[in-house]
Backbone as XML, in Angstrom:
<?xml version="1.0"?>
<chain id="A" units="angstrom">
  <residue number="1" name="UNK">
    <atom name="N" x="47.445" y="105.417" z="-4.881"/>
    <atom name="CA" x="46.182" y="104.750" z="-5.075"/>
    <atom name="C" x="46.074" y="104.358" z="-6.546"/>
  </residue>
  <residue number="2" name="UNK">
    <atom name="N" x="45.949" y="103.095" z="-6.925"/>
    <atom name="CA" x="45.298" y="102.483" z="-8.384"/>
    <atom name="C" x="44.137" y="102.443" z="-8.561"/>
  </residue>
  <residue number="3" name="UNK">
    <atom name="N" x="43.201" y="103.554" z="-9.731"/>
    <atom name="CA" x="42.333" y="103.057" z="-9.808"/>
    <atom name="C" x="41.805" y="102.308" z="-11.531"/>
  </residue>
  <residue number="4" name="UNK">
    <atom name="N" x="40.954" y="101.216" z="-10.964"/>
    <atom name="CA" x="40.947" y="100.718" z="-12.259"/>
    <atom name="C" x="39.428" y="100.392" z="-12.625"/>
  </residue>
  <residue number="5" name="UNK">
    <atom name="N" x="39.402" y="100.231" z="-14.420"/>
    <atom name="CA" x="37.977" y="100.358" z="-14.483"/>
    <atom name="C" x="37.235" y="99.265" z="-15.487"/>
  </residue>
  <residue number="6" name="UNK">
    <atom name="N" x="36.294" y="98.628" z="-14.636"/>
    <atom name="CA" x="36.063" y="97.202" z="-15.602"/>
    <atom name="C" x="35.384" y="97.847" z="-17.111"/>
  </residue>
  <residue number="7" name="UNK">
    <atom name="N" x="36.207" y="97.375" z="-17.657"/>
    <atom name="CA" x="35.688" y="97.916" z="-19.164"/>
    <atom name="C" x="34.698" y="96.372" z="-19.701"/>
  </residue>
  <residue number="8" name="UNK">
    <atom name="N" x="34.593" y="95.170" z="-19.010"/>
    <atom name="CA" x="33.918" y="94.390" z="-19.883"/>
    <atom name="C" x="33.251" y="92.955" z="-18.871"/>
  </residue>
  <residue number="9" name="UNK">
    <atom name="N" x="32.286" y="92.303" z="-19.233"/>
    <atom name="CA" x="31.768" y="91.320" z="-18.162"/>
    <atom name="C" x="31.494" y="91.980" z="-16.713"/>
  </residue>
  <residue number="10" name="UNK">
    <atom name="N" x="30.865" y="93.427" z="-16.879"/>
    <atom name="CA" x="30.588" y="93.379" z="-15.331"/>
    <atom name="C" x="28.870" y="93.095" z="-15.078"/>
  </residue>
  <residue number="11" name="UNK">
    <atom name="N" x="28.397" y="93.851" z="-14.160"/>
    <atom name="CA" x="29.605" y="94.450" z="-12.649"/>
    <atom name="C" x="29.957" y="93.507" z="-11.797"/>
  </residue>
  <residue number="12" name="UNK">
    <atom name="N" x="29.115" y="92.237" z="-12.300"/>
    <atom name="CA" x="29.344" y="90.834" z="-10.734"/>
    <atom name="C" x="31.009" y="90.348" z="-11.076"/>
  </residue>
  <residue number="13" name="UNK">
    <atom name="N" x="31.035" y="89.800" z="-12.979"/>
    <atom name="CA" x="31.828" y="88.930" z="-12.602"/>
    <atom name="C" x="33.068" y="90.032" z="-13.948"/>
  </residue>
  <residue number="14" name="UNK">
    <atom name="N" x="33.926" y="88.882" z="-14.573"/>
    <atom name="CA" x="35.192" y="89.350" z="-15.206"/>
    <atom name="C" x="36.206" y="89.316" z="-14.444"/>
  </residue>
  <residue number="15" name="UNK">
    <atom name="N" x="37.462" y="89.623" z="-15.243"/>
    <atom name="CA" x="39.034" y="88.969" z="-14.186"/>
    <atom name="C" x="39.515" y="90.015" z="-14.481"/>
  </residue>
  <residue number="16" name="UNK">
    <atom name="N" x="40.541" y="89.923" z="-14.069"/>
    <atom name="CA" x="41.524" y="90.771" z="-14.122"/>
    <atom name="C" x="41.844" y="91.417" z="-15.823"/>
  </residue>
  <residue number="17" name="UNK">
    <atom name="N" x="42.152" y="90.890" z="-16.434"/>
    <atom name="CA" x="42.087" y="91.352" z="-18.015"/>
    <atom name="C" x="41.134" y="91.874" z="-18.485"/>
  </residue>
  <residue number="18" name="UNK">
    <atom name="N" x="40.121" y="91.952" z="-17.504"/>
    <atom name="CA" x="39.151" y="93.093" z="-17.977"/>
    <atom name="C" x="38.630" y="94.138" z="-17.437"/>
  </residue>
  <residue number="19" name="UNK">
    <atom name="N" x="39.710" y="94.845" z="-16.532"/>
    <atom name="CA" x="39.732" y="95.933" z="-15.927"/>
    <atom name="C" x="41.202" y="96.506" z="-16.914"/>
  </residue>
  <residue number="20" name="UNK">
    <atom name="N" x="41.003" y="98.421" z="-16.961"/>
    <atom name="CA" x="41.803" y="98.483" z="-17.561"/>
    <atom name="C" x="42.275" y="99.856" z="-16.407"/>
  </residue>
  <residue number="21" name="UNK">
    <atom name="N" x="43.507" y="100.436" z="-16.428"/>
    <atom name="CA" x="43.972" y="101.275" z="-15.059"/>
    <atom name="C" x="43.731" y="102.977" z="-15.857"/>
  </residue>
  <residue number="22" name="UNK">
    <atom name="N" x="43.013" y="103.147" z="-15.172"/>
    <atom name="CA" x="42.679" y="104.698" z="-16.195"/>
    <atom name="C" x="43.051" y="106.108" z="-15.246"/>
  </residue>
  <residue number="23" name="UNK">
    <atom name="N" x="43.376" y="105.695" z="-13.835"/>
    <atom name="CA" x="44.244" y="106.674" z="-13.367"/>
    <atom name="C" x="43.273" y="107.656" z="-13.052"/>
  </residue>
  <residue number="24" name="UNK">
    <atom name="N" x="41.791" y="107.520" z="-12.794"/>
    <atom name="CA" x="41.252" y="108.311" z="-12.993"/>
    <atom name="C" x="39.734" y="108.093" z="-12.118"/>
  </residue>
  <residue number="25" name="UNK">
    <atom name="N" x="39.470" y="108.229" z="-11.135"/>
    <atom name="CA" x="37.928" y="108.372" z="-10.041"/>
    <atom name="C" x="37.051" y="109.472" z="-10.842"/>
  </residue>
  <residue number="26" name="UNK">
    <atom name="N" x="35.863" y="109.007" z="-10.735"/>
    <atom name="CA" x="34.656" y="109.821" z="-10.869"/>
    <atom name="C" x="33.596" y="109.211" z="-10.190"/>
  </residue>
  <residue number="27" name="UNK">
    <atom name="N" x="33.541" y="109.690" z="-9.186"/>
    <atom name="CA" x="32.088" y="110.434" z="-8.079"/>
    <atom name="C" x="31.346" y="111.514" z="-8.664"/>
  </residue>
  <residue number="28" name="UNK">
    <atom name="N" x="30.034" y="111.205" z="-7.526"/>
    <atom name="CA" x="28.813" y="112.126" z="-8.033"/>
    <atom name="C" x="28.092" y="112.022" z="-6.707"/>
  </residue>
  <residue number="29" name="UNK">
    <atom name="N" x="26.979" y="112.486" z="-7.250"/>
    <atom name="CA" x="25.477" y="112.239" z="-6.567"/>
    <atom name="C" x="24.515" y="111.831" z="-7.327"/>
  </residue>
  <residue number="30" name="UNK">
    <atom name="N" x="24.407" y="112.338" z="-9.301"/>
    <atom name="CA" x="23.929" y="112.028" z="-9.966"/>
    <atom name="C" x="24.007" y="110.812" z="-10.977"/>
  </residue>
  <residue number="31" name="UNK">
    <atom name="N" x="23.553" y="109.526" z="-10.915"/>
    <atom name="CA" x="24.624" y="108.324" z="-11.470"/>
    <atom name="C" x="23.915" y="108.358" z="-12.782"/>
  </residue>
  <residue number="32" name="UNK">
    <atom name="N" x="22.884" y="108.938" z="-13.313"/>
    <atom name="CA" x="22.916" y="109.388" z="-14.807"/>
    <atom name="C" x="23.767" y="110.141" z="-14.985"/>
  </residue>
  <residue number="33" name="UNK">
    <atom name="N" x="24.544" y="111.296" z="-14.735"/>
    <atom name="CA" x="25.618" y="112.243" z="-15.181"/>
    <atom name="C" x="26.634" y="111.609" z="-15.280"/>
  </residue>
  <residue number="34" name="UNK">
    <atom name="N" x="27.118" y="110.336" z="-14.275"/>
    <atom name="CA" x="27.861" y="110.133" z="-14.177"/>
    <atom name="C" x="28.030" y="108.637" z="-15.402"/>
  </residue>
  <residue number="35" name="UNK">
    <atom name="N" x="27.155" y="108.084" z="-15.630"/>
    <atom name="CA" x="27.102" y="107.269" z="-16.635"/>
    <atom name="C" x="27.304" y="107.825" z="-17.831"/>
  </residue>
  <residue number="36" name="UNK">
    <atom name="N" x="27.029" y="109.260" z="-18.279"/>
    <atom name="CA" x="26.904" y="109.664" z="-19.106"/>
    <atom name="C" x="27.980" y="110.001" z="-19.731"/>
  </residue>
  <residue number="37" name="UNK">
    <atom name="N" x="28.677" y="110.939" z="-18.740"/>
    <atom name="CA" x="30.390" y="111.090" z="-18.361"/>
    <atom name="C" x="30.734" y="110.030" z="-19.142"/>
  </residue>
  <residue number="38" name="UNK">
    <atom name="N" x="31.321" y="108.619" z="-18.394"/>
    <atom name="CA" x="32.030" y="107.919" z="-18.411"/>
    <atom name="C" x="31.932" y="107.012" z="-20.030"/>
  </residue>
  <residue number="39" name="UNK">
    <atom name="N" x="30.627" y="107.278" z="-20.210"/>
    <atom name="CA" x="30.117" y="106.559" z="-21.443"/>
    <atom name="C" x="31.126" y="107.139" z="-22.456"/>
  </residue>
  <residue number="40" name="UNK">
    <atom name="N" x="31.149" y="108.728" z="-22.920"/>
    <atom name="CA" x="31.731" y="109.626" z="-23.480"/>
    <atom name="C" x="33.477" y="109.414" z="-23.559"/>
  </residue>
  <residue number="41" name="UNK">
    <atom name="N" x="33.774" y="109.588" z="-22.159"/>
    <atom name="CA" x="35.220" y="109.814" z="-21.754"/>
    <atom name="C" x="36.049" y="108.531" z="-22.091"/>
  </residue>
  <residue number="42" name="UNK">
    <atom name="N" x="35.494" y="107.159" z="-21.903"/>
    <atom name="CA" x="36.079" y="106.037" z="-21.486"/>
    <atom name="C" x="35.850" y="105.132" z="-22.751"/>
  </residue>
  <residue number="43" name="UNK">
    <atom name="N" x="34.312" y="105.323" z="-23.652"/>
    <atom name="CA" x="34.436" y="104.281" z="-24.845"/>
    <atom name="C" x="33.981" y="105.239" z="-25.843"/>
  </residue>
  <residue number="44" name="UNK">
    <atom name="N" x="33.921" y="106.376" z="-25.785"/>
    <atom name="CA" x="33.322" y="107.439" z="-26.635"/>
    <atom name="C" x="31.953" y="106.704" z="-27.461"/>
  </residue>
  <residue number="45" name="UNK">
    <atom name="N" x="31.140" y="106.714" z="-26.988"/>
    <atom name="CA" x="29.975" y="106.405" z="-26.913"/>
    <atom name="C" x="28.465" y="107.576" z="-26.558"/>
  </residue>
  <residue number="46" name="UNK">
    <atom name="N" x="28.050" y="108.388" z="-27.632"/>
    <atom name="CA" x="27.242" y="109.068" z="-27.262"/>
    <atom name="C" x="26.035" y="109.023" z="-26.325"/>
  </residue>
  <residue number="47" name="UNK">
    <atom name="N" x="25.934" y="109.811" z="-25.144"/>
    <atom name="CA" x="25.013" y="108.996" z="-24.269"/>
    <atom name="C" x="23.857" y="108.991" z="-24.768"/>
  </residue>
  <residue number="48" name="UNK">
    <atom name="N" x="23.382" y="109.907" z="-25.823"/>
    <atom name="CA" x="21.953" y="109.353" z="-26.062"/>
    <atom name="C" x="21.653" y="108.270" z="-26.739"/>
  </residue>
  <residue number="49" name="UNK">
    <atom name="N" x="22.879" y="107.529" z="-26.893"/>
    <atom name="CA" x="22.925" y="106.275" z="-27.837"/>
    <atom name="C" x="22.319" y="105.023" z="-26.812"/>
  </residue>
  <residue number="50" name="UNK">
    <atom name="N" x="22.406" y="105.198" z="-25.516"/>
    <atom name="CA" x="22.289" y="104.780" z="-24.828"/>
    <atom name="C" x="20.932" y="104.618" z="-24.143"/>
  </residue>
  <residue number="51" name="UNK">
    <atom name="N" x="19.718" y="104.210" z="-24.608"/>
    <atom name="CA" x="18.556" y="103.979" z="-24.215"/>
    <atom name="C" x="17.832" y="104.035" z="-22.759"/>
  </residue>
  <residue number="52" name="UNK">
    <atom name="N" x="18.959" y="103.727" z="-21.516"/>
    <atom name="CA" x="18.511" y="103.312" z="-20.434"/>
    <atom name="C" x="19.113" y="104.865" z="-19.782"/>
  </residue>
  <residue number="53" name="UNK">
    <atom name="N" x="20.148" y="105.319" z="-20.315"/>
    <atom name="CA" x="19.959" y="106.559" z="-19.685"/>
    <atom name="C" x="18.881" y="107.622" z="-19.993"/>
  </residue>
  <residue number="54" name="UNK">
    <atom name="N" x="18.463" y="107.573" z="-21.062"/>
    <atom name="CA" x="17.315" y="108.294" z="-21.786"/>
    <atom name="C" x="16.255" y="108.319" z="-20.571"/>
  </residue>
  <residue number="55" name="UNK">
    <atom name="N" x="15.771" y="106.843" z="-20.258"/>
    <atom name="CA" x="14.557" y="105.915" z="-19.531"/>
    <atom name="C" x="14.670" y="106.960" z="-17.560"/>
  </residue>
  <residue number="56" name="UNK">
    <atom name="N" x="16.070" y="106.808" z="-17.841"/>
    <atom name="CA" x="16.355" y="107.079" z="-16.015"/>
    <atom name="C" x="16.152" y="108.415" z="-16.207"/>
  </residue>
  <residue number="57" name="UNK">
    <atom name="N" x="16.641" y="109.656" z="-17.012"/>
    <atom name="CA" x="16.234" y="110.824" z="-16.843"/>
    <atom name="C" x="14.915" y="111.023" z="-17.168"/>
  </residue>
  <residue number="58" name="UNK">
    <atom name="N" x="14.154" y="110.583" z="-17.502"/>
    <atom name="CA" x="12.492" y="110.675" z="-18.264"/>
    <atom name="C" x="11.784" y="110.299" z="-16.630"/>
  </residue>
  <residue number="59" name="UNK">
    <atom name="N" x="12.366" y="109.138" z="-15.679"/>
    <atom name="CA" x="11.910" y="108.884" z="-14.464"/>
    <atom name="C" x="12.531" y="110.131" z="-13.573"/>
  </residue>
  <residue number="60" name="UNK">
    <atom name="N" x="13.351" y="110.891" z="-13.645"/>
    <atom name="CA" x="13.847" y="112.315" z="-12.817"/>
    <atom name="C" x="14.808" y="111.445" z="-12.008"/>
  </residue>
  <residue number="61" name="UNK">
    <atom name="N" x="15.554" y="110.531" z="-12.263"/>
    <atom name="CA" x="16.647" y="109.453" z="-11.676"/>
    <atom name="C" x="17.924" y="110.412" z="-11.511"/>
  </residue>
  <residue number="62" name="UNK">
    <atom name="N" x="18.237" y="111.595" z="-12.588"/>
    <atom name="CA" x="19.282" y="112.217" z="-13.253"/>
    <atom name="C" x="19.520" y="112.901" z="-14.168"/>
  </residue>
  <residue number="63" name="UNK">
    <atom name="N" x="20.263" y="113.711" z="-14.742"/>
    <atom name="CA" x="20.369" y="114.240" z="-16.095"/>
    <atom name="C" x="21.605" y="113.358" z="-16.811"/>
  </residue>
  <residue number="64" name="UNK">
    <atom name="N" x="21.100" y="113.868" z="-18.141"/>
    <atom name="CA" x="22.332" y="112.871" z="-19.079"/>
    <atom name="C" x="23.135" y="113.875" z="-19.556"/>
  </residue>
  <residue number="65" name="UNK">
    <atom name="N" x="22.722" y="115.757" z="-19.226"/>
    <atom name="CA" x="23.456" y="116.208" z="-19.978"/>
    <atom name="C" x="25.046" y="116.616" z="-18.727"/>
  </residue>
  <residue number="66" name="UNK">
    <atom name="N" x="26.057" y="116.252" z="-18.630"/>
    <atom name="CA" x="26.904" y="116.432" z="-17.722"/>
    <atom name="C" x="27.291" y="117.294" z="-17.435"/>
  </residue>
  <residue number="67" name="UNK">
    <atom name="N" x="27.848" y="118.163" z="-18.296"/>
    <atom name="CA" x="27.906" y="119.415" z="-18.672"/>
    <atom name="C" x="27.439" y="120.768" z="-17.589"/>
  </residue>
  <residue number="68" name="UNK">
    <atom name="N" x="26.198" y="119.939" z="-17.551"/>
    <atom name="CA" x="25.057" y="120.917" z="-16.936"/>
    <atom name="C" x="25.306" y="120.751" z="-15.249"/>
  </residue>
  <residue number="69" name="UNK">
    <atom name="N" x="26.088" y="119.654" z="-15.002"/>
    <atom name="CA" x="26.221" y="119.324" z="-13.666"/>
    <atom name="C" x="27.443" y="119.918" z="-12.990"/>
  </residue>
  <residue number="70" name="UNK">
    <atom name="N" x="27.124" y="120.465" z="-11.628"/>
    <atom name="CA" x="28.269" y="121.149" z="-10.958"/>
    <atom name="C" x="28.961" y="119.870" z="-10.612"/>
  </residue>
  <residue number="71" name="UNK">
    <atom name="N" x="30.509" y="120.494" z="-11.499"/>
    <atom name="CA" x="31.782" y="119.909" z="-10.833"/>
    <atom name="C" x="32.703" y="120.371" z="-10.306"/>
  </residue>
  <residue number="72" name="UNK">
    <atom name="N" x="33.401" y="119.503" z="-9.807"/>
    <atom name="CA" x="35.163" y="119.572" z="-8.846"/>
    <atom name="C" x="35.652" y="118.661" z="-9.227"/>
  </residue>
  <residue number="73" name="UNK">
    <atom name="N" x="37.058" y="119.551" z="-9.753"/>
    <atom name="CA" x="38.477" y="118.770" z="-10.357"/>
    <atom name="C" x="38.967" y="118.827" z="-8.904"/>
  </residue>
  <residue number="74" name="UNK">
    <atom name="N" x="39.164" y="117.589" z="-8.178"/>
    <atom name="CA" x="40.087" y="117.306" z="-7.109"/>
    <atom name="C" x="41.551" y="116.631" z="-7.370"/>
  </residue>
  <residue number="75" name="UNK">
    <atom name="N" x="42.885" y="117.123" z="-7.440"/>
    <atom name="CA" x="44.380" y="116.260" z="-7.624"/>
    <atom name="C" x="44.843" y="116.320" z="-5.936"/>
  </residue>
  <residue number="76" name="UNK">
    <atom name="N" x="45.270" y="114.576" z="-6.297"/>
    <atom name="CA" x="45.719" y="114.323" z="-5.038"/>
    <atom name="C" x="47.387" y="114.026" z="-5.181"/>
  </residue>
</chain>
C-alpha cells in the first residue's frame, strides 16, 4: 500500500507534485488531535500556532493536545 500526503493546494485541487509519499496513515476519531499530530510530525509547525485548531477545541470539536489522546501503533 502507498500512502501519500498532499503537502500543498489542497484538499480539492493540486497534482501530483504536490503530494509527497510519507509511508505513513494516521486515523482517529478526534480530527483536532489528529491535525495537531500531523501539523507537528509532517511540517513541524506548532499547533498552537495554528488558530483554527485553537477555535475547534474552544467549540469541544477535539483536543489539540495529542499526547493526551489514546493511541495504537498498528505495522502491517
Amino acid at each position: 500500500m502507498r500512502i501519500g500526503v498532499l503537502v500543498r493546494n489542497g484538499p480539492t485541487g493540486g497534482s501530483l507534485a504536490d503530494v509527497l509519499m510519507k509511508k505513513t496513515l494516521v486515523a482517529g476519531t478526534d480530527p483536532v488531535a489528529l491535525d495537531a499530530y500531523v501539523a507537528k510530525a509532517y511540517w513541524n509547525i506548532e499547533p498552537s500556532q495554528l488558530r483554527y485548531l485553537k477555535l475547534a477545541q474552544d467549540r469541544g470539536l477535539g483536543r489539540m493536545d495529542f499526547d493526551k489522546v489514546r493511541t495504537e501503533v498498528v505495522k502491517v
